[in-house]
C-alpha positions as a Markdown table, in Angstrom:
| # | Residue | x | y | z |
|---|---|---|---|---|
| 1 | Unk | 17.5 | 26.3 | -6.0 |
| 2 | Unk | 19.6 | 25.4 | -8.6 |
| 3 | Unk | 18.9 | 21.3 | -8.5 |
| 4 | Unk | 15.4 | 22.2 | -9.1 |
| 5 | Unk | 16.9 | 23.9 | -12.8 |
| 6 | Unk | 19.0 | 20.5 | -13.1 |
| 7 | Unk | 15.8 | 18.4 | -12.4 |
| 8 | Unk | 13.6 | 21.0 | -14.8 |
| 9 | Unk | 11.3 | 21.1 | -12.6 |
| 10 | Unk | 9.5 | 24.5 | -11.6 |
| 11 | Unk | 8.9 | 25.7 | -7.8 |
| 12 | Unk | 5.4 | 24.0 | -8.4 |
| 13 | Unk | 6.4 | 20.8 | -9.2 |
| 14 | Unk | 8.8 | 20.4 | -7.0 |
| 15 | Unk | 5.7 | 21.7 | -4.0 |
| 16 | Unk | 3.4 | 19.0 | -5.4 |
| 17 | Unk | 6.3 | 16.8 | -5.0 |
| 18 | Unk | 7.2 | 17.7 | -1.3 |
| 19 | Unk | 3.5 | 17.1 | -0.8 |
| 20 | Unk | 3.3 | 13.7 | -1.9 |
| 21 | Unk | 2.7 | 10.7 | 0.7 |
| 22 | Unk | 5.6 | 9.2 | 1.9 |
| 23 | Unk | 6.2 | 6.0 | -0.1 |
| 24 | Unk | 4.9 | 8.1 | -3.4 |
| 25 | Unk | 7.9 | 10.5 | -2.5 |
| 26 | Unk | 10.2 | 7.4 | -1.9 |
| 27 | Unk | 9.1 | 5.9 | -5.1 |
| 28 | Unk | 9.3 | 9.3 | -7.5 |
| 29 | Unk | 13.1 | 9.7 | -6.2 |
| 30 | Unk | 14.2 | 6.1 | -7.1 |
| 31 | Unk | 12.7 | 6.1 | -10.4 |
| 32 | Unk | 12.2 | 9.6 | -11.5 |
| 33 | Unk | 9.2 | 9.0 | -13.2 |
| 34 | Unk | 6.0 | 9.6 | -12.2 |
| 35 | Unk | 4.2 | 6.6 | -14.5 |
| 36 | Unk | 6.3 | 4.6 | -13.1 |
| 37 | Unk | 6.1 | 5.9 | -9.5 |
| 38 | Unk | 2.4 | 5.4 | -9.3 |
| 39 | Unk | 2.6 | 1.5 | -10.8 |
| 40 | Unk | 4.8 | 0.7 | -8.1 |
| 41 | Unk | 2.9 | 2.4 | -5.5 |
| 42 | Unk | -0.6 | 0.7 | -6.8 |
| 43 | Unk | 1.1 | -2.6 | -6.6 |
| 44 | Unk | 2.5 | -1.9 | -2.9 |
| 45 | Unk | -1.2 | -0.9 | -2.0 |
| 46 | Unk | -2.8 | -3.7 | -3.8 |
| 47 | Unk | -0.2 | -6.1 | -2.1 |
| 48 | Unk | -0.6 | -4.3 | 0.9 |
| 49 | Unk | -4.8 | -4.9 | 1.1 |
| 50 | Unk | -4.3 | -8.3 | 0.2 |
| 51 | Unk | -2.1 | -9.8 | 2.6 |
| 52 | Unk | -4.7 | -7.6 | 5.4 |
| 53 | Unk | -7.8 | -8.9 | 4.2 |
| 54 | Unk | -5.5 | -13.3 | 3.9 |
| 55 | Unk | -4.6 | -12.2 | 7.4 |
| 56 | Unk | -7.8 | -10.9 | 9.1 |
| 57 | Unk | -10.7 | -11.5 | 6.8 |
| 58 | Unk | -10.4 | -14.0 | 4.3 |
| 59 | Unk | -12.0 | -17.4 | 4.7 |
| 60 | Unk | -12.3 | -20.5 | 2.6 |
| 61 | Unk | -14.2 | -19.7 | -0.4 |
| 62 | Unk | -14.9 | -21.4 | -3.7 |
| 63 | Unk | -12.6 | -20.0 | -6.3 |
| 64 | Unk | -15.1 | -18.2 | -8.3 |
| 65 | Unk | -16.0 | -16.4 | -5.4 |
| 66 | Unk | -12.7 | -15.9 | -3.9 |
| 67 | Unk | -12.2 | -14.3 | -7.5 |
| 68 | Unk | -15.1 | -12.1 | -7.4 |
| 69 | Unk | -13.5 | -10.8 | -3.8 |
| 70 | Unk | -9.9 | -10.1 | -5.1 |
| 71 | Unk | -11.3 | -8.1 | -8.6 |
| 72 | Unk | -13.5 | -6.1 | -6.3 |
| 73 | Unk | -10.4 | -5.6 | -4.0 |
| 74 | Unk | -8.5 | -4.6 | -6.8 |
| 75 | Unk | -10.9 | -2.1 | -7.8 |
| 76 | Unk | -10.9 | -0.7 | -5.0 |
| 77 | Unk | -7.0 | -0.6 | -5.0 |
| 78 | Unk | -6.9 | 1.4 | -7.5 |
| 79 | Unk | -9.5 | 4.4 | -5.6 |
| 80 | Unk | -6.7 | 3.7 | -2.5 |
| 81 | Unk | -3.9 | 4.6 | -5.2 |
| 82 | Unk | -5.7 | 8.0 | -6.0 |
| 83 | Unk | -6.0 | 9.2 | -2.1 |
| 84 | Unk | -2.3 | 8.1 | -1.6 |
| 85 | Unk | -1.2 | 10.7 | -3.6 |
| 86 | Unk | -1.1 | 12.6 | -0.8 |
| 87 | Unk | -2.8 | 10.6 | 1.6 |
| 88 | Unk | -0.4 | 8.3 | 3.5 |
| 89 | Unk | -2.8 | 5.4 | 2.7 |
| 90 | Unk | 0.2 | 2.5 | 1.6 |
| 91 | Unk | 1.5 | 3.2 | 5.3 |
| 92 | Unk | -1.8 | 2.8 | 6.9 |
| 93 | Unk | -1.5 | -0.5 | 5.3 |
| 94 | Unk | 1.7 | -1.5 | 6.3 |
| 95 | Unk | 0.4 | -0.5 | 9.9 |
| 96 | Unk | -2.3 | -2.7 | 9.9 |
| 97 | Unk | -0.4 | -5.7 | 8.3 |
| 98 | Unk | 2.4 | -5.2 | 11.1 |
| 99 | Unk | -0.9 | -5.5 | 13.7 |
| 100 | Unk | -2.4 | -8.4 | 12.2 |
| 101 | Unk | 1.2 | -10.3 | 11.9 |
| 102 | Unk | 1.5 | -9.7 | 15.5 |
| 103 | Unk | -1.9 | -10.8 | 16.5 |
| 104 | Unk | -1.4 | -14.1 | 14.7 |
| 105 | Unk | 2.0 | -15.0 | 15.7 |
| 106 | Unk | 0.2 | -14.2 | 19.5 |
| 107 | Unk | -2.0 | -16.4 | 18.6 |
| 108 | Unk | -0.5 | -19.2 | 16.6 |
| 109 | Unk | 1.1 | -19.1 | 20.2 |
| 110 | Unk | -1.6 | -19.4 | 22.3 |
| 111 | Unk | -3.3 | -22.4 | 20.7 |
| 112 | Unk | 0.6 | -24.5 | 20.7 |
| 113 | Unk | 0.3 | -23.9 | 24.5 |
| 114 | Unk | -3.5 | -24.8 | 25.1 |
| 115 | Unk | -4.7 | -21.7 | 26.6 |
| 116 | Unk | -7.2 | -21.2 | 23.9 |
């Protein structure tokens, strides 16, 4: 009880805080700011999305196009930072990146050995 009159921070802030997603919490306690806290979380998502769509989405596009894709994807990033607030969206992420790493290593595999 007294840390949270250290901090300044009121039985409500700290709730919202306990009730953030787990990299947003992560992030808040490293930094201690919230502006900051949310850049570095929008830039893990974005990150995030962008190695999943290189790794099970993406093909060879013209640039203009492949622009197009990465500003829309970015966009949509920022919606993605809103929900992981409290939404454990960024982990999601690294879930499905860790999947699609593992099914292309897998795969990378079977194609050195001929079986595909």
């Amino acid at each position: 009880m007294s840390s949270l009159f250290v901090l300044g921070l009121s039985k409500a802030d700290q709730h919202a805080i306990d009730n953030f997603s787990p990299t947003l919490k992560f992030y808040y306690q490293l930094t201690n700011n919230p502006e900051i806290s949310n850049w570095l979380l929008f830039i893990t998502i974005s990150a995030l999305a962008i190695l999943v769509y290189k790794l099970g989405f993406a093909k060879k596009l013209p640039i203009l196009k492949s622009l197009v894709i990465y500003l829309f994807l970015l966009v949509g990033c920022l919606f993605f930072t809103f929900l992981a607030i409290f939404l454990p969206i960024a982990e999601g992420l690294m879930v499905a990146a860790l999947i699609l790493i593992v099914y292309k290593i897998r795969l990378n595999r079977e194609k050195k050995s001929g079986n595909i």
